[in-house]
VMD Tcl script that draws the C-alpha trace (Angstrom):
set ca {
  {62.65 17.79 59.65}
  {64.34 16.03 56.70}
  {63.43 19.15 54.28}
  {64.95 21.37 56.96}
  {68.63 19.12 57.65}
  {68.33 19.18 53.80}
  {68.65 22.93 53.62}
  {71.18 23.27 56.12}
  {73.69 21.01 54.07}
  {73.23 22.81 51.31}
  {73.61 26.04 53.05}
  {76.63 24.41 54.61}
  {77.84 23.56 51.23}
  {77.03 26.91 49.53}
  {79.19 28.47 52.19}
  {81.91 26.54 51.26}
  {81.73 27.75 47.75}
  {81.46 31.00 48.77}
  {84.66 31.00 50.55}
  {86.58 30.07 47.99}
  {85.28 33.37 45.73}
  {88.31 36.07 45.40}
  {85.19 38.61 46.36}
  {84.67 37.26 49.53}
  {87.85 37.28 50.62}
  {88.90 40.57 49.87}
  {85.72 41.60 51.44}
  {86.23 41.32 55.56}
  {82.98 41.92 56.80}
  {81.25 39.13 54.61}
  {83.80 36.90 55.48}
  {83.85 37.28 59.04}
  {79.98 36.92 58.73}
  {80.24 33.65 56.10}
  {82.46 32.29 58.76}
  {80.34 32.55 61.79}
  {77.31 31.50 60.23}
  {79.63 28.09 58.80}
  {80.74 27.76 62.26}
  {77.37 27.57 63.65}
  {75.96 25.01 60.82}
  {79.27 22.69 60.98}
  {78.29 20.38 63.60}
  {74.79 19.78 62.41}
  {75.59 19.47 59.00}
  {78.69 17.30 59.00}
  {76.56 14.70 61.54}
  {73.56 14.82 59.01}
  {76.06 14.05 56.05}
  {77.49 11.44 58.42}
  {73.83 10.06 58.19}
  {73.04 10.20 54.98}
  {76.20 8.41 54.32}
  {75.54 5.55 56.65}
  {71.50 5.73 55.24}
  {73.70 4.79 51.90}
  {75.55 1.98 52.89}
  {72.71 -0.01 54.65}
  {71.04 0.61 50.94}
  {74.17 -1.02 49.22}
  {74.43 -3.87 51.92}
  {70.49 -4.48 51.41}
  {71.09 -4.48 47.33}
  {74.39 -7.03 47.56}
  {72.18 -9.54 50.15}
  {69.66 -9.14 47.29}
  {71.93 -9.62 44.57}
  {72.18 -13.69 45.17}
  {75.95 -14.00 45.28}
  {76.93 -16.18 48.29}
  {80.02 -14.21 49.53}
  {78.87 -10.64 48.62}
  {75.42 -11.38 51.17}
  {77.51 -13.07 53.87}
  {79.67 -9.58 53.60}
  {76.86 -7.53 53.87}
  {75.02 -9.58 56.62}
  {77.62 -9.19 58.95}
  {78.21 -5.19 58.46}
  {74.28 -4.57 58.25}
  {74.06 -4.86 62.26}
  {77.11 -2.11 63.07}
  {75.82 -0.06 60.03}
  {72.50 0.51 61.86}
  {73.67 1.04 65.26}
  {75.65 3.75 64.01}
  {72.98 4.99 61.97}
  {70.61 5.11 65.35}
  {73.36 7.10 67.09}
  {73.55 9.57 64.31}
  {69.88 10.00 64.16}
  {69.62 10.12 67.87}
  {72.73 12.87 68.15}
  {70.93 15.12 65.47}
  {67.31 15.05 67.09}
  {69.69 16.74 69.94}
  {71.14 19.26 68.26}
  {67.55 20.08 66.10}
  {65.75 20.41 69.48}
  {64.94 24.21 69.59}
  {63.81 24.65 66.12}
  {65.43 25.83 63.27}
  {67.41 28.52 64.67}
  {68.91 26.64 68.02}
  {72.39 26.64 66.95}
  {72.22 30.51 66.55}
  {75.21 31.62 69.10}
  {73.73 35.00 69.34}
  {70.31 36.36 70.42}
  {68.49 39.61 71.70}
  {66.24 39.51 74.88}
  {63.68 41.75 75.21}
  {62.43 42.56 78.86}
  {59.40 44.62 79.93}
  {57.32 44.78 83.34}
  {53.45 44.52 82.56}
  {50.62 44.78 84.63}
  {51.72 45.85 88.08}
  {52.96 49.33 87.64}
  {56.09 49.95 89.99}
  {56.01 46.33 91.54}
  {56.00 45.09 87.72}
  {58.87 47.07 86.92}
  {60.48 45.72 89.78}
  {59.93 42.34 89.00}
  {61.39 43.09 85.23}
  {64.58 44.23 87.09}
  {64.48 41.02 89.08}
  {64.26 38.38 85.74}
  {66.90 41.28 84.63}
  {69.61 39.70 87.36}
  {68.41 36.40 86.97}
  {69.46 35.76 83.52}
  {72.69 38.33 83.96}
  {73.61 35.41 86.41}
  {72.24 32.39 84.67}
  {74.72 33.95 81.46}
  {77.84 34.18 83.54}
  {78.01 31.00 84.96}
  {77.79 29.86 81.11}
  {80.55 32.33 80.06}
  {78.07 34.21 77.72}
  {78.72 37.73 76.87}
  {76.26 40.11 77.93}
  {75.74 43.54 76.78}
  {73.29 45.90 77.04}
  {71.32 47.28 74.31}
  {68.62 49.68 75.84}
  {67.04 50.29 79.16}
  {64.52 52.23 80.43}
  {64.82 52.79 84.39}
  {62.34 53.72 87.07}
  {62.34 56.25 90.20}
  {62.27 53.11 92.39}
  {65.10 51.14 90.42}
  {62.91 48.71 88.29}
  {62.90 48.79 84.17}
  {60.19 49.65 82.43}
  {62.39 47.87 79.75}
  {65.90 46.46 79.45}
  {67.14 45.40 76.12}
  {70.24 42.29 75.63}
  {72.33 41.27 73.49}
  {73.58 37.88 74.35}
  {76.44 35.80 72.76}
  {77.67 32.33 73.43}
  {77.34 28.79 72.34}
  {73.69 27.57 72.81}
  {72.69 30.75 73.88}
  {69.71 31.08 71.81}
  {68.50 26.96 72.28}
  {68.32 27.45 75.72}
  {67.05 31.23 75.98}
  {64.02 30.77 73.64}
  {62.36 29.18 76.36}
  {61.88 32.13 78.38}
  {59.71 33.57 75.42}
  {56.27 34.61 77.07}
  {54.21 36.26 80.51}
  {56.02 36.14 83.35}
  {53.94 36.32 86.48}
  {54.93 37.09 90.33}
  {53.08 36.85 93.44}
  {54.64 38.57 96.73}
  {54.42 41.30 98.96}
  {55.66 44.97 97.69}
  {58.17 46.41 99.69}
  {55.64 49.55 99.66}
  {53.19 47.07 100.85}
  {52.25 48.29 104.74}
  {49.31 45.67 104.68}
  {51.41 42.70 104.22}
  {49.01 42.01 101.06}
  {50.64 39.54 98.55}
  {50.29 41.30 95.13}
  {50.30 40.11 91.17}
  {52.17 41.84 88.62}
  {53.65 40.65 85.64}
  {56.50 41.25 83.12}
  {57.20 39.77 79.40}
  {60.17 37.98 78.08}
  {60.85 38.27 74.35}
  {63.67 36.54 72.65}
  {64.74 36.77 69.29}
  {67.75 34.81 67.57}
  {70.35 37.33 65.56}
  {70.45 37.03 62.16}
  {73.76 37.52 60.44}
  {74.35 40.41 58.11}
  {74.03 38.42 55.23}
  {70.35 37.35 56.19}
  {69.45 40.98 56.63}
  {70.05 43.19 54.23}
  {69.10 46.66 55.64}
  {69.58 49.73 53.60}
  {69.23 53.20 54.85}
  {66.07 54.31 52.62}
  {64.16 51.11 54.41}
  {64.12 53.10 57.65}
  {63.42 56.78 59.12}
  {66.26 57.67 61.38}
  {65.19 60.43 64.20}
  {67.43 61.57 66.69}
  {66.55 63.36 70.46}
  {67.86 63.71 73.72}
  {67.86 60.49 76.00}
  {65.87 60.48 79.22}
  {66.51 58.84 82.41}
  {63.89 58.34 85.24}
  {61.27 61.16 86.10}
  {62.17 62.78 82.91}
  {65.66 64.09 84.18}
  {68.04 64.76 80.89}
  {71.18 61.84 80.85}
  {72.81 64.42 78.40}
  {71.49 67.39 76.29}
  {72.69 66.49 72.71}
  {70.67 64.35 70.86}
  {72.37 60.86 71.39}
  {69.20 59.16 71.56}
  {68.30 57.43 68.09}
  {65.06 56.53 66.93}
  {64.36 54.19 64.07}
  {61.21 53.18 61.85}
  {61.34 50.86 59.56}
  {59.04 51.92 56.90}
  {57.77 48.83 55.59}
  {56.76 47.32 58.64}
  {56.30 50.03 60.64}
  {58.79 48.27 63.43}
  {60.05 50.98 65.79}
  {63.48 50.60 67.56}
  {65.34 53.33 69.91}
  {68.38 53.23 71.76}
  {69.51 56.13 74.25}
  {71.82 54.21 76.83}
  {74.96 55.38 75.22}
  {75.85 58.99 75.71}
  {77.48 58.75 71.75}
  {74.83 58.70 69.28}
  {77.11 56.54 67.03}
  {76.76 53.96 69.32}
  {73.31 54.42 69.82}
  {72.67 53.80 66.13}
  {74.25 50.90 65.87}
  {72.67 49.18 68.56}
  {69.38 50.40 67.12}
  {70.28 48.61 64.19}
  {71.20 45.61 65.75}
  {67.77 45.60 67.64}
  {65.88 46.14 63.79}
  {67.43 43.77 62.20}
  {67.19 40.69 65.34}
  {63.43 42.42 65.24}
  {62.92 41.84 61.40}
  {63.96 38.37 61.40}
  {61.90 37.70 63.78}
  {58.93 38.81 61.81}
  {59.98 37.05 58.85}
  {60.50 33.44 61.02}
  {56.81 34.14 62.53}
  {55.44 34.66 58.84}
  {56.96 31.51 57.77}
  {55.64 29.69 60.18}
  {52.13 31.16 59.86}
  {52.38 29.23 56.53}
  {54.32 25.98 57.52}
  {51.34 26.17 60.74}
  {50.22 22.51 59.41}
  {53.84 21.37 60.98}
  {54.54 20.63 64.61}
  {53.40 23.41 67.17}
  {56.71 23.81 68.85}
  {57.11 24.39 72.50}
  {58.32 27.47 72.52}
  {55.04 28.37 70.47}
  {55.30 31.99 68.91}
  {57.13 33.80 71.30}
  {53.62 36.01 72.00}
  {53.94 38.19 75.40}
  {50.42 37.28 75.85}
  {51.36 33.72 76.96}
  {51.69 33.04 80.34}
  {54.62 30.61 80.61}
  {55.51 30.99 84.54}
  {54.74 31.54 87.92}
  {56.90 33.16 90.75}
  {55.41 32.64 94.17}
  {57.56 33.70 96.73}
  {55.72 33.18 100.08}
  {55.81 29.43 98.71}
  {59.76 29.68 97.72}
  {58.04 28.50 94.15}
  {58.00 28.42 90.44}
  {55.66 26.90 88.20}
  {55.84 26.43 84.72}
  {52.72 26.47 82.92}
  {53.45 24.81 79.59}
  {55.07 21.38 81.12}
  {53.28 21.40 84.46}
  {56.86 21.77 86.05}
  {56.73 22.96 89.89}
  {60.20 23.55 91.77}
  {60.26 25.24 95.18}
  {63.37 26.57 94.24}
  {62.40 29.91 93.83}
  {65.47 31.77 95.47}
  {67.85 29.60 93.67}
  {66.22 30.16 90.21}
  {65.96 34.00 90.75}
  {70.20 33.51 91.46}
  {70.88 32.70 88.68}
  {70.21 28.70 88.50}
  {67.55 29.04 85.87}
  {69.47 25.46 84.31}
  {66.64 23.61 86.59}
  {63.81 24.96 84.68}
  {65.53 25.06 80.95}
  {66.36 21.86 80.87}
  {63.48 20.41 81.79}
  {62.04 22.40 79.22}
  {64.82 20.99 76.83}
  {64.37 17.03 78.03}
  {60.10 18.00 76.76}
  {60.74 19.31 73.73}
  {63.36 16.71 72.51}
  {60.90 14.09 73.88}
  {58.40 15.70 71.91}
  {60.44 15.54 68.96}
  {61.41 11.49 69.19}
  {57.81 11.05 69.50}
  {57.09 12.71 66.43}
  {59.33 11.60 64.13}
  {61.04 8.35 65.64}
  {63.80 6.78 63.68}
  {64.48 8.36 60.10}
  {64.96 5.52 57.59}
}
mol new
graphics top color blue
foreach p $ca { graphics top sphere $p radius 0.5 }
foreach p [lrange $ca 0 end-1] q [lrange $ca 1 end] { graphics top cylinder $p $q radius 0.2 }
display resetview
């Protein structure tokens, strides 16, 4: 964690440099990116410099108790037990912030929703966690747009694609990464049979322009006509946009915009949120001696949660966490679960790496 609040400083400090450079200036999309990604490192890295400063002046006060003059210990002695308290609090504030991993003070983050196993009742169910965190992002003023979606005859998404923006959006959203799994009755049901289908949550913090560098000869750029449910046309131009990036073989398409312009740049948005988040799973492939985090790897395979409606309950899998809250959750009040999840992980983390001398 040290190496990692170390990095951020200097990052911090870097972008400071940078924004005094002529270059930058004149250049508005770099600054406007510069700026947001400052903004989102400020906090941390001011309260970890506020640390490292206070980490300094318990060293002096030790070296003048040490240094056998009378007046200079007695000085010392007396600031020593306010220097620590304060260093506590610091400490304490910045395991809060780092809780999340490296990326939780992103403000800005692409969700990734598909039904799984279940056919029509899984698509369903994708529309379903769809609303849920639509609602769960107004009632924390996040912006919300959509990126891609893929509808069914019967109303349910084979896939819906977000981009989300907002303060903390990503800390608390990461959670969701995983299987999603629902037990109920179909509507198209006659038995009264309860049924299990599942859907997948994926998300992925957004990287800032400056992080990813994508140039058109790194991707294959195909265009076709977009598609809506039981193959009838949305449009007959080719608005849809297709692209493969050629290194990794990643595939993106959007098609919900009838402009193709818009298409492509929301393709590229998805690409580059997708790329990072190959990159961050690479790294940590190699750092995998460090703490398994909570949120593990994001992998679809993972069954995180439970939706049981004849019971009115969720249960989540990776803290043991059962609520009977299920109709309130699916409104919109998905707080209950994330910040239990939250209160675990930053539990997890005091455990690990207790007070930082």
């Amino acid at each position: 964690m040290r190496d990692d609040l170390e990095k951020k400083l200097a990052r911090y400090e870097e972008i400071d440099q940078m924004l005094m450079d002529p270059e930058v200036l004149s250049n508005g999309s770099r600054l406007a990116a510069l700026s947001r990604e400052r903004g989102a490192l400020a906090k941390l890295a001011t309260k970890y410099k506020q640390f490292k400063d206070l980490n300094n002046q318990i060293a002096e006060a030790n070296e003048m108790i040490e240094s056998g003059d009378k007046d200079l210990r007695e000085l010392a002695e007396a600031e020593l037990p306010d220097l620590r308290v304060r260093r506590e609090t610091a400490w304490d504030e910045l395991l809060d912030m780092s809780v999340g991993g490296e990326d939780a003070l992103r403000s800005s983050c692409v969700m990734e929703i598909r039904g799984g196993t279940g056919g029509e009742e899984a698509a369903l169910f994708a529309r379903d966690l769809y609303e849920m965190y639509k609602h769960y992002c107004e009632s924390k003023r996040w912006k919300v747009e959509v990126l891609d979606m893929s509808p069914t005859e019967l109303g349910g998404f084979k896939e819906v694609i977000l981009g989300i923006e907002g303060e903390g959006c990503y800390r608390e959203l990461q959670y969701e990464s995983g299987g999603h799994r629902v037990q109920r009755v179909p509507e198209t049901e006659a038995k009264g049979r309860i049924h299990t289908s599942a859907a997948t949550v994926a998300v992925m913090a957004e990287p800032e322009d400056v992080e990813i560098n994508i140039q058109p000869d790194d991707y294959r750029k195909d265009l076709f006509c977009a598609s809506g449910p039981g193959g009838q046309h949305v449009n007959k131009t080719q608005s849809a946009v297709r692209l493969t990036h050629l290194e990794t073989n990643i595939v993106v398409q959007c098609q919900d915009e009838k402009s193709q312009h818009k298409n492509f740049a929301k393709a590229l948005r998805v690409l580059k949120t997708r790329l990072y988040e190959h990159k961050r799973a690479e790294e940590q492939a190699k750092r995998s001696q460090e703490r398994k985090t909570l949120v593990g790897s994001g992998d679809r395979s993972q069954r995180i949660r439970t939706y049981n409606f004849p019971e009115n309950r969720v249960t989540d899998h990776r803290i043991n966490l059962t609520l009977y809250k299920l109709d309130q959750i699916l409104a919109g009040h998905v707080d209950f679960v994330v910040q239990a999840l939250i209160d675990y992980d930053r539990n997890e983390q005091r455990a690990q790496f207790g007070n930082m001398e």
